[in-house]
N, C-alpha and C positions, 0 to 999 in steps of 0.2 A: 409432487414436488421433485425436482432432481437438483443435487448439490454435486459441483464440479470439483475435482481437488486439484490442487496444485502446491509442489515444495518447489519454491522459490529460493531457496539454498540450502546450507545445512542444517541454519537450527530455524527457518522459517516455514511453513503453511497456509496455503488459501483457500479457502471452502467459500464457494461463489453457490449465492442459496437463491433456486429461482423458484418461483410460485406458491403456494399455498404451505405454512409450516403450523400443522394442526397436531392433534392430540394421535393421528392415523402416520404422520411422517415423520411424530420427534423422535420415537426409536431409532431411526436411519441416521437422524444429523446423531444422536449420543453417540452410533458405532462408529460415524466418521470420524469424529472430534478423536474417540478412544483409538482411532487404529493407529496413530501415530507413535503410541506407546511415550518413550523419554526420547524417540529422536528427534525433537524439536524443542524449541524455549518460547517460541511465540506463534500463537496460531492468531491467525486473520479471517473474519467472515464479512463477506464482501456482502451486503444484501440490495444491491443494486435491481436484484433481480425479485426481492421479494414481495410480495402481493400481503398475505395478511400473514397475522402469525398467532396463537391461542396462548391458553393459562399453561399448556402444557407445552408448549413450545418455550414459553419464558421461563418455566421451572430448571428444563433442559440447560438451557444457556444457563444461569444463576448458579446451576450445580456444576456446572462445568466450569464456569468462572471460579469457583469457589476451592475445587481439586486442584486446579492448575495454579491457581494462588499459592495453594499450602506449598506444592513441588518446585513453588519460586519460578514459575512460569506464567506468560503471559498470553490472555486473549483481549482482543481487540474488534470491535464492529465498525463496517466501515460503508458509506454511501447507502447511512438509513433515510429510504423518502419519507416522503409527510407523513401518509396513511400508520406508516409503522413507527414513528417518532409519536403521535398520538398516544396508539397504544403502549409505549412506553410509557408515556407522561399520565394516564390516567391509570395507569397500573402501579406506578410507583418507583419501577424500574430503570429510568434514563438513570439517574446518578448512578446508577449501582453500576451500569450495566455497558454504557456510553464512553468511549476515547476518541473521539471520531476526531479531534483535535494533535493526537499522537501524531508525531510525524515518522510517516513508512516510505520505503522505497521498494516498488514492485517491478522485478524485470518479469517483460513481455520478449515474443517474437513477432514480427509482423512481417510476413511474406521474408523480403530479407535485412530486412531493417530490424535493429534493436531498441525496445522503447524501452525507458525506464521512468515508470511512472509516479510522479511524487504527489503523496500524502498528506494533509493536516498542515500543522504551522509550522517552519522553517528557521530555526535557530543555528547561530554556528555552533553550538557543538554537533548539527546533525547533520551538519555536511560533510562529516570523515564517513558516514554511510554513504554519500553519492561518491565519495574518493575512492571508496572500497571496489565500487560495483566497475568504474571506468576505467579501476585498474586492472580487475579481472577482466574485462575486455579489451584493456589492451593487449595482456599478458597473453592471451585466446588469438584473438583476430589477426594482432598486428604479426604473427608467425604468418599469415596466407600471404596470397599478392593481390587478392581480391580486396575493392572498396567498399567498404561498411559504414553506413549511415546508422548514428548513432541518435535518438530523438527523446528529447524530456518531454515527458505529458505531465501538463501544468492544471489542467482542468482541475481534479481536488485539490488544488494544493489551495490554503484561504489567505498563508499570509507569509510573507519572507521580510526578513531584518534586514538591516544594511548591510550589517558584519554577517548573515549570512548569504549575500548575493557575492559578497567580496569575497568569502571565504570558498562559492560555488566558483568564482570563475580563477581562482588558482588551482582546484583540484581539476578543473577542464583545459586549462592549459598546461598543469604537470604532466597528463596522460593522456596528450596529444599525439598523436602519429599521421605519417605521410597521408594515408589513405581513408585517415577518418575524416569521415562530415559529421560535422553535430548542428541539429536544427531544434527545435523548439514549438509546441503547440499546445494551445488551449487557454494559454495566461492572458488574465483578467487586466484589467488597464493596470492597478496599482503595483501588481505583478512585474509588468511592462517596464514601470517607471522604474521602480529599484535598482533591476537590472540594466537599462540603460543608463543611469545612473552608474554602475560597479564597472562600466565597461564593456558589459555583454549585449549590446545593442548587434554586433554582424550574428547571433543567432533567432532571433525577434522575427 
């Protein structure tokens, strides 16, 4: 099994866990989870990548969830496929264990494009997290002379309000600059509609 890390800001982290998390590799994810020490408040495990996972893999997590709880911190799993949603559910484990509904916003780099990729279900209070991130990019970018395409990955995202499409394309038009492009990718038809609905039909 190898698990990738990533701090996605200051008090954020992502452990992208690929292949086999057995009773020989949950030592590895406990010391990942712990090297962060207090500099974070929410950790993210991305298991997009993961194949199976054991009794001692689920102890791991459970205990981890559990520490980071008491320290008013937060862990989160995120793009569990079938195989591993199973064993959740015949383990016992989904309720306890599961937020895959939370809504996160994850910056990426791609080549030179910046994605920010949205999570879970989409209310407007949670679109002052996408106003945060556009404005630290603009605050960043808009000092070069170079053009920056800016791109929302809609693929996980399951479900966006009214008030929060309306509420996403003010914070895209507050933090608009000369050289930004913002495009859009992966949104599901209902997706589609909201948004052109709210006015954001020219990024579709």
């Amino acid at each position: 099994m190898t698990i990738d890390t990533e701090k996605i800001n200051q008090s954020t982290a992502v452990l992208t866990l690929n292949g086999r998390l057995d009773t020989a590799n949950a030592p590895l994810l406990e010391r990942k989870i712990r090297q962060w020490g207090n500099e974070i408040t929410e950790l993210i495990l991305d298991f997009s990548g993961l194949e199976y996972i054991s009794s001692m893999g689920l102890r791991v997590l459970l205990q981890a969830k559990k520490t980071l709880k008491a320290e008013n911190r937060n862990m989160t799993i995120k793009n569990m496929g079938d195989s591993i949603r199973e064993i959740f559910e015949m383990t016992g484990f989904l309720n306890l264990m599961l937020q895959e509904e939370r809504f996160v916003v994850i910056r990426k780099i791609e080549q030179d494009d910046i994605v920010l990729a949205l999570n879970g279900q989409m209310h407007s209070e949670n679109t002052a997290m996408i106003s945060e991130e556009l404005s630290e990019i603009k605050e960043h970018e808009s000092k070069t002379d170079k053009s920056v395409t800016v791109i929302l990955d809609m693929e996980k995202l399951t479900h966006i309000s009214s008030g929060a499409a309306a509420h996403l394309k003010k914070a895209i038009d507050d933090t608009a600059w000369k050289k930004r492009k913002l495009n859009m990718r992966n949104a599901s038809t209902d997706i589609k509609a909201a948004l052109r609905e709210s006015g954001l039909g020219e990024i579709l």
